[in-house]
N, C-alpha and C positions, 0 to 999 in steps of 0.2 A: 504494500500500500504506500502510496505517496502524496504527502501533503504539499499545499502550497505554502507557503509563508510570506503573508504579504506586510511591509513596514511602512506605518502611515508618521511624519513629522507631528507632534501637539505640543500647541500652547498650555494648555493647562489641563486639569482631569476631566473639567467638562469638554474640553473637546473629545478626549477620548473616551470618555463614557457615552456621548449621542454615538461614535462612531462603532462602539462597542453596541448599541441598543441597535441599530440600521443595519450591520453587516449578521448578527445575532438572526434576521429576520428570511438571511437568504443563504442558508444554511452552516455559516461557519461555526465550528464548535469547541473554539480554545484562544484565547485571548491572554497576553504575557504584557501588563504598562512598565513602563521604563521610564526615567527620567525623559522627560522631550521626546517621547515617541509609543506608540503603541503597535505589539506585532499580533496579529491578526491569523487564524491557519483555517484550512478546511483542507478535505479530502479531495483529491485533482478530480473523481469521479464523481462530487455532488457540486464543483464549481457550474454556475451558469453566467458564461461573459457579458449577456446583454443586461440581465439584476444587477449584476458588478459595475459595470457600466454605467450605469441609470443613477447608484448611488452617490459613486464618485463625482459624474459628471454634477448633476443636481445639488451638491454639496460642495464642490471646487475644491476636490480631497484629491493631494498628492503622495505617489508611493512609490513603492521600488519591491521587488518580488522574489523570490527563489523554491527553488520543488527540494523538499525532505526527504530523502527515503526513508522505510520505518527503521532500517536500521539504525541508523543516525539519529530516531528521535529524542529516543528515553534519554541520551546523551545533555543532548539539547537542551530539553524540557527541565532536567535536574539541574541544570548548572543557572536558571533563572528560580529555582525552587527558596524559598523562604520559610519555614516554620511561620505561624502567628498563634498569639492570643485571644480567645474570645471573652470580653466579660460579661458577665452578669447584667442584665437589663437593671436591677431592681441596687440591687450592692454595691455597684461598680467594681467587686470584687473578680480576681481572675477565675473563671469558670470551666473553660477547656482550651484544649494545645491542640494545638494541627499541626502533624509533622510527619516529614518522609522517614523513612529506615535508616538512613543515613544521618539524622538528628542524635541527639541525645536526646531519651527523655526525661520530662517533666514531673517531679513530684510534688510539686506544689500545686498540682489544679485537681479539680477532682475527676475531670473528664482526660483521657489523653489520647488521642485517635490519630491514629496511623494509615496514613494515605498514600500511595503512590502514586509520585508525581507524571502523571501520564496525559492524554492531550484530554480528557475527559472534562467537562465543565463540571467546578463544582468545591474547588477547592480548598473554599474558607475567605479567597484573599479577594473575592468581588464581593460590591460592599451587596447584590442581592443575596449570596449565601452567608454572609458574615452579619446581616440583621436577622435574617433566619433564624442565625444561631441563638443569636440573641435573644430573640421572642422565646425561643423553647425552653430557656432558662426558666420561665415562670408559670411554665403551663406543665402542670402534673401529666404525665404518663406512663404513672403507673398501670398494668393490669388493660391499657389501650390499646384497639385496634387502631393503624396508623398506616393512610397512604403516601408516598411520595413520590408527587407525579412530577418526572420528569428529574430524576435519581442522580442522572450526571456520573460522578464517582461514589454514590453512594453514601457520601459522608451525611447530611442528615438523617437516613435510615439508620445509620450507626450509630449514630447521639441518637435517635429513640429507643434503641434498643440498651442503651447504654445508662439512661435513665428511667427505663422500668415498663419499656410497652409488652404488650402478649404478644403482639405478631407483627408485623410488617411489611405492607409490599411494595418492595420499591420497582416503579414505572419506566421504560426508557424506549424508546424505536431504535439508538444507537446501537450499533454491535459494538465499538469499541466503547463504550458506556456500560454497555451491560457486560463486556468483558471485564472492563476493571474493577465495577463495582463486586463482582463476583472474586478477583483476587483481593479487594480492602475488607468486604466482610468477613474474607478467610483471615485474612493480618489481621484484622482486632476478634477474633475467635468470637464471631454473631452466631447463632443459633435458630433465632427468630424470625430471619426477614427471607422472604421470599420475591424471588427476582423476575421481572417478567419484562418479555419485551415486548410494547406495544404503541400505535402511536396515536390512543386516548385514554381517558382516565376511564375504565369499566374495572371493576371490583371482582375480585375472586374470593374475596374473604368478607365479606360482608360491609355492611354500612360501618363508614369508620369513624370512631370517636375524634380522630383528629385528623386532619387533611393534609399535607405542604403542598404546595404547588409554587415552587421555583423556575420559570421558566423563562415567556415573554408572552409581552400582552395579544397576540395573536391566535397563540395555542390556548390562553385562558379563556378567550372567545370562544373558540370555536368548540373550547370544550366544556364551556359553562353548565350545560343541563348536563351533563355526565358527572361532574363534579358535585354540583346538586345528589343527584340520585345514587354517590358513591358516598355521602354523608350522611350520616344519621339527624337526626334532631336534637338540636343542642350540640352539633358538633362545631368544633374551634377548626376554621380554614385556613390558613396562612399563606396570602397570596405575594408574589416580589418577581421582581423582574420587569419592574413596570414603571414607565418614566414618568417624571411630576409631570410632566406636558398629556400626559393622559391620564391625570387626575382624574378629571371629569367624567369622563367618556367608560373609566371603568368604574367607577360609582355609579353611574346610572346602572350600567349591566350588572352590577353584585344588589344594587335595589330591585331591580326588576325579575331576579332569580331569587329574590327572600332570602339574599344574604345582610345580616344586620352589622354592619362597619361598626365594632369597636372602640377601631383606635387603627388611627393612618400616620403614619413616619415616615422621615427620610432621612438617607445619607446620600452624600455628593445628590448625586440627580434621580434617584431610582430611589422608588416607593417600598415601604411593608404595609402590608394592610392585615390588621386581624377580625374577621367575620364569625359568626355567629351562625350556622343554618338554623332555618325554621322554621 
């Protein structure tokens, strides 16, 4: 398999977070931001040059390119790899560590999840997975049925399994997403979650006490009544991936599906929303 790697120049993180949320939409699946620059990768076989096109041109984004072969990636991919910290919504207390096999780890969090850094979205280090994290710090799941559509590497299946859920399915259409997630639940020794690949949220384990949905606002549309009908009553959704510039427009669609908004946040440019079905 061969990746492209494209490098876009940025002013600042919101330039590279629209550019991250725009190229997110026409299938790339791995994003690395660097000081002044953001690299970009997709599979050479799900590139489409005239979407690519379209973005760049209508955005007056410049860039420069090159093809990965997989050999070369894991390489790649580690040598931009960083450990982080998540804290505590509520404490500002350190709550869990994300880190490759080649970290040391941490004893000071209570959570320590072991990820491999591989081209999979999902890592902890975009602030959509790392407010994720964050929300789940204050939401009990214990003894919970838990979907997580659209799983990436798996790591929040792994923090709910990790804080006390009964089962888990983690969502993905990616083969290498569901490849890796499958070697990260083996590295943090999971037991509970169940891997499936698919590209909507339909439930095999029943209406779920607690929902994630990490994705983009596209696939939350298109999968809105499934996500619905993959909830229970009274279940807690946790929706991210969604830009403040579509505030609006996803509020109306979680009112009009009977989801009851929470509490809405941000970091950099990208939304958490926590809903209520019902």
């Amino acid at each position: 398999m061969t990746h492209i790697e494209f490098i876009f120049p940025t002013k600042n993180n919101e330039e590279a977070e629209l550019i991250i949320a725009l190229l997110s939409e026409i299938n790339f699946d791995g994003f690395q931001e660097n000081e002044n620059e953001l690299k970009a990768y997709i599979k050479e076989q799900d590139f489409i040059k005239s979407l690519f096109d379209e973005v760049v041109e209508s955005n007056q984004l410049i860039y420069s390119q090159a093809f990965i072969k997989e050999e070369n990636w894991n390489a790649k991919w580690e040598s931009g790899f960083e450990p982080i910290t998540v804290f505590h919504a509520e404490t500002k207390q350190p709550f869990a560590y994300v880190r490759a096999n080649f970290h040391d780890k941490n004893n000071t969090v209570a959570y320590d999840l072991l990820i491999t850094p591989k081209m999979s979205f999902g890592t902890g280090h975009h602030a959509t997975t790392l407010q994720m994290m964050e929300q789940m710090s204050v939401i009990d799941f214990k003894n919970k049925k838990v979907i997580d559509f659209g799983t990436g590497t798996g790591l929040l299946a792994i923090l709910a399994e990790k804080l006390g859920a009964q089962i888990i399915e983690a969502i993905d259409y990616d083969d290498w997403s569901i490849n890796n997630t499958i070697e990260n639940v083996e590295a943090n020794d999971c037991k509970k979650i169940k891997i499936v690949k698919a590209d909507s949220c339909i439930s095999s384990i029943g209406e779920a006490d607690i929902l994630l949905a990490n994705i983009n606002l596209n696939v939350i549309v298109e999968n809105i009544e499934n996500i619905k009908r993959a909830s229970k009553l009274g279940a807690v959704v946790l929706f991210s991936g969604i830009l403040i510039s579509d505030k609006e427009s996803i509020s109306k669609t979680l009112i009009s599906n009977k989801f009851s908004i929470e509490k809405m946040e941000h970091q950099s440019n990208w939304l958490i929303i926590k809903t209520i079905s019902l």
